[in-house]
N, C-alpha and C positions, 0 to 999 in steps of 0.2 A: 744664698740670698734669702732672706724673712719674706713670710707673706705678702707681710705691709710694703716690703718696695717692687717685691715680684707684682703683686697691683695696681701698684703708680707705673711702673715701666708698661704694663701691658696695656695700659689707656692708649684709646686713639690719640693719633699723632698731636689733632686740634685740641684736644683735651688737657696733657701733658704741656703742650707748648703756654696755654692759657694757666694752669697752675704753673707755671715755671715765670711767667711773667709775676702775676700776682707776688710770690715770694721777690721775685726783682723789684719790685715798686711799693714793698714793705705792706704787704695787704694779706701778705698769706697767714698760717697760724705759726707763731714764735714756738721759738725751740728752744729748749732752755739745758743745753751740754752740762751744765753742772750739778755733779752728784748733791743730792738732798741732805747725807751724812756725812760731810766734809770732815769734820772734827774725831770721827768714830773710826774712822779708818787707820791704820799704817801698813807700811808694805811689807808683804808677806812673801811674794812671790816673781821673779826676774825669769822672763823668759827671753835667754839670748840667742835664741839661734837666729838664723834670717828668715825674712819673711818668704813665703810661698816656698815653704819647705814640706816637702808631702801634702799637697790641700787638701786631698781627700780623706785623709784619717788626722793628721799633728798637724796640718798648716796653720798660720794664725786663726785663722776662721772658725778652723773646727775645735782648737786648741781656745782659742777663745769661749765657744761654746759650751765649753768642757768645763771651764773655768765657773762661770757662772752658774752649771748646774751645781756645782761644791760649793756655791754660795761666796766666790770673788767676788769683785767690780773690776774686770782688769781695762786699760786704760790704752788704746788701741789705735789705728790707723782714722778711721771714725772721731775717736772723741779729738783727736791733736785739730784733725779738721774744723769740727764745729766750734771747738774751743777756740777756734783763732790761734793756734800755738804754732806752727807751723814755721812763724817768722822766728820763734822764738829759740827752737830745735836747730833753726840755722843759725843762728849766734852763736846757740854753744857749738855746734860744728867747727864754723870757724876760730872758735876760742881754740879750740882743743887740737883742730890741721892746719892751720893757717894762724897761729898765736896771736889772733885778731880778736880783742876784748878777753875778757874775764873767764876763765876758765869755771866750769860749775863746779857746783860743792853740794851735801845735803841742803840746803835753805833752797836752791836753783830747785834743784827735781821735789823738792816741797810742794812747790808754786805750781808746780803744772799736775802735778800727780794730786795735789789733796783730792779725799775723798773716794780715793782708789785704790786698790791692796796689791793689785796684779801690773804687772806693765808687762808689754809685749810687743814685738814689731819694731821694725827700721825707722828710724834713724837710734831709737833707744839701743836698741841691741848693740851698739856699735859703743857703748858708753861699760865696755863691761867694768876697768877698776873702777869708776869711777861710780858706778853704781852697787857693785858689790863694796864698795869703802863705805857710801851713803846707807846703805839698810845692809849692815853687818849680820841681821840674824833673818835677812830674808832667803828662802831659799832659791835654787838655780835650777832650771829645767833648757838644755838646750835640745831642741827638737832640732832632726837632719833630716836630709837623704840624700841619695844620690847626686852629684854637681852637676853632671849632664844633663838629669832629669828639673834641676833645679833652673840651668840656663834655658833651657828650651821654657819651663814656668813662664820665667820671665821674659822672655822674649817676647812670649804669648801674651803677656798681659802688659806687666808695669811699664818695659820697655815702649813696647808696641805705642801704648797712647802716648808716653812723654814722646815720640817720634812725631806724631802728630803736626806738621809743620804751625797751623794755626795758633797753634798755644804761646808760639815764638810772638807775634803779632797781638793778641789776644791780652798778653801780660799787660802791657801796657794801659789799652785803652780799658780794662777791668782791671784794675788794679785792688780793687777790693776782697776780690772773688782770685781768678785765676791769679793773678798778681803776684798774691799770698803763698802759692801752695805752690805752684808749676816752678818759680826757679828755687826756692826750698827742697820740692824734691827730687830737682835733678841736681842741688847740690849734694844728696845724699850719696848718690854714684859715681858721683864725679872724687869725692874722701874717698870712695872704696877702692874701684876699679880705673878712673880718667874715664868713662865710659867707654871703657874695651872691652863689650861684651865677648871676649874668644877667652883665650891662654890665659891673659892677667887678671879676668875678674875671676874664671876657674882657680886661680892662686891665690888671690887674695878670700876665695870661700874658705880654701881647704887652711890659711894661717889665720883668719877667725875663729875656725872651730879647735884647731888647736891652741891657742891662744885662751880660750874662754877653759881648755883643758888643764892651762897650765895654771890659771888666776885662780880657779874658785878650786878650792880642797875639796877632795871626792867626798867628803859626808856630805856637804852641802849641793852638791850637783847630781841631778839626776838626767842621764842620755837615754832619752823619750825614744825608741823602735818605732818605726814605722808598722801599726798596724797592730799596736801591741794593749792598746783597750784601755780599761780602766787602770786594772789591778797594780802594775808598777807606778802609774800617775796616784791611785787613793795611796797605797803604801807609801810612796816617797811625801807624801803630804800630808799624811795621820787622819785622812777619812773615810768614811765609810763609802763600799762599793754602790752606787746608786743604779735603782732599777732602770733597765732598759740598755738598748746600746751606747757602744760610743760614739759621738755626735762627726758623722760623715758629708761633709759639707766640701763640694768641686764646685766652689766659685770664681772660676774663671769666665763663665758665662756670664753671671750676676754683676764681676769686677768689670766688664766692656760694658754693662749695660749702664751702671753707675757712672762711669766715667763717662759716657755718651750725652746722659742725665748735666754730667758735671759742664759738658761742653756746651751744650744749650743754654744752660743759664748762663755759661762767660759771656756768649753771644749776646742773649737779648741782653744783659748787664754793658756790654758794650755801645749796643744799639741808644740801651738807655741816654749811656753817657755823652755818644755822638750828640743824639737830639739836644742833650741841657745845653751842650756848647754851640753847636747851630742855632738856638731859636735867638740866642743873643746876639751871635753873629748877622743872622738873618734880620732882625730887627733893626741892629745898626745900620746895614746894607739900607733898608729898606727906608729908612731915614733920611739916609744921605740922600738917597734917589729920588725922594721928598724937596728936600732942601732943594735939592739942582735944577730939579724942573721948576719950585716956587720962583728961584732966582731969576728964570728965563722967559717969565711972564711981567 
């Protein structure tokens, strides 16, 4: 987790919940998701493994982090977010499991990726021909570990909040907001595994990473060790070793706390929306009730 949100989560509760409205009620300060060199970018780099694989050394996080100090934009769980992409990853989803719409092609992953050289994380990873056919001379880095250590990850985090009963309910009357993202990313697991976090999402890990073994040619692929540094990530990349360590990032902590974030704003976003539709309702009520008693005079 960055300074900048390790400081926003750590405001008192009243403080946070009043910047969380602000942003609900378009007051707060605009975000602007998209890269400033759209046109100067192509992609360079496909990271397929899944996500919250080793967080503490190769998970996307720190793997992302890594990325950026060698001077990527890689294009992340974050940017699909802010970019509003989110509905758009589930289309090709179901183009691609469910032969529902158009199958993507380079022009598709154009669209969402301009302006970014690296992609990385779920739902992309799961597009491996399809994006190794689309950036032919990009190269492949699939980061692992352990499946046990992988499931328990996940149980700990992604799972955990899509568990969340509220989000079921929440979709709806935010549609803007949770809407967007919550059945999007649990269509992600639902293509993987049906959501059987046991035996078959462990089966479907271990015919992923083989699978990404069989598609991209070993010049092109590099299998990223857990805890293995810079040295095989600059070599497989042609960059120089940069000072300092390699970026060690266990946001699991950070990932509950985000999401926590994320859940607050569905709410007052919800709250918001009750109210628009009440005060009209309330108004008409309040009319009628006008009317009925003028009648009876």
């Amino acid at each position: 987790m960055s300074e900048h949100e390790r400081a926003l989560f750590e405001k008192p509760f009243l403080t946070r919940t009043a910047t969380t409205l602000l942003h609900v009620l378009g007051l707060g300060p605009k975000i602007d998701p998209k890269p400033k060199d759209e046109s100067s970018r192509t992609m360079q780099v496909l990271v397929l493994g899944l996500g919250r694989c080793g967080t503490s050394y190769i998970g996307k996080k720190a793997l992302r982090e890594a990325l950026k100090i060698l001077e990527y934009r890689p294009y992340d769980s974050p940017d699909r977010f802010l970019a509003a992409h989110d509905p758009l990853w589930g289309q090709a989803l179901r183009a691609k499991y469910y032969n529902q719409g158009k199958k993507w092609g380079r022009a598709d992953f154009d669209k969402v990726t301009a302006g970014y050289d690296a992609i990385l994380d779920t739902p992309c990873c799961f597009f491996v021909e399809e994006l190794t056919t689309a950036y032919p001379d990009a190269l492949v880095i699939l980061n692992a570990r352990p499946v046990d250590n992988w499931l328990y990850s996940m149980r700990s985090t992604i799972w955990a909040v899509h568990a969340w009963p509220s989000w079921k309910f929440l979709q709806y009357i935010d549609p803007k907001i949770t809407g967007m993202w919550y059945p999007n990313r649990r269509l992600e697991w639902e293509v993987f595994c049906n959501h059987d976090y046991g035996d078959r999402c462990r089966e479907a890990f271990r015919k992923h990473y083989e699978h990404v073994r069989q598609v991209v040619p070993k010049e092109r692929l590099l299998e990223y060790e857990l805890g293995s540094g810079w040295e095989p990530l600059c070599r497989f990349l042609g960059k120089e070793i940069p000072d300092g360590e390699f970026p060690r990032v266990n946001d699991a902590e950070g990932f509950l706390l985000r999401s926590g974030w994320l859940w607050w704003y569905g709410v007052l976003m919800a709250l918001v929306n009750v109210v628009k539709l009440g005060l009209p309702v309330a108004a008409a009520v309040a009319a009628w009730l006008w009317y009925k008693k003028s009648q009876s005079y």
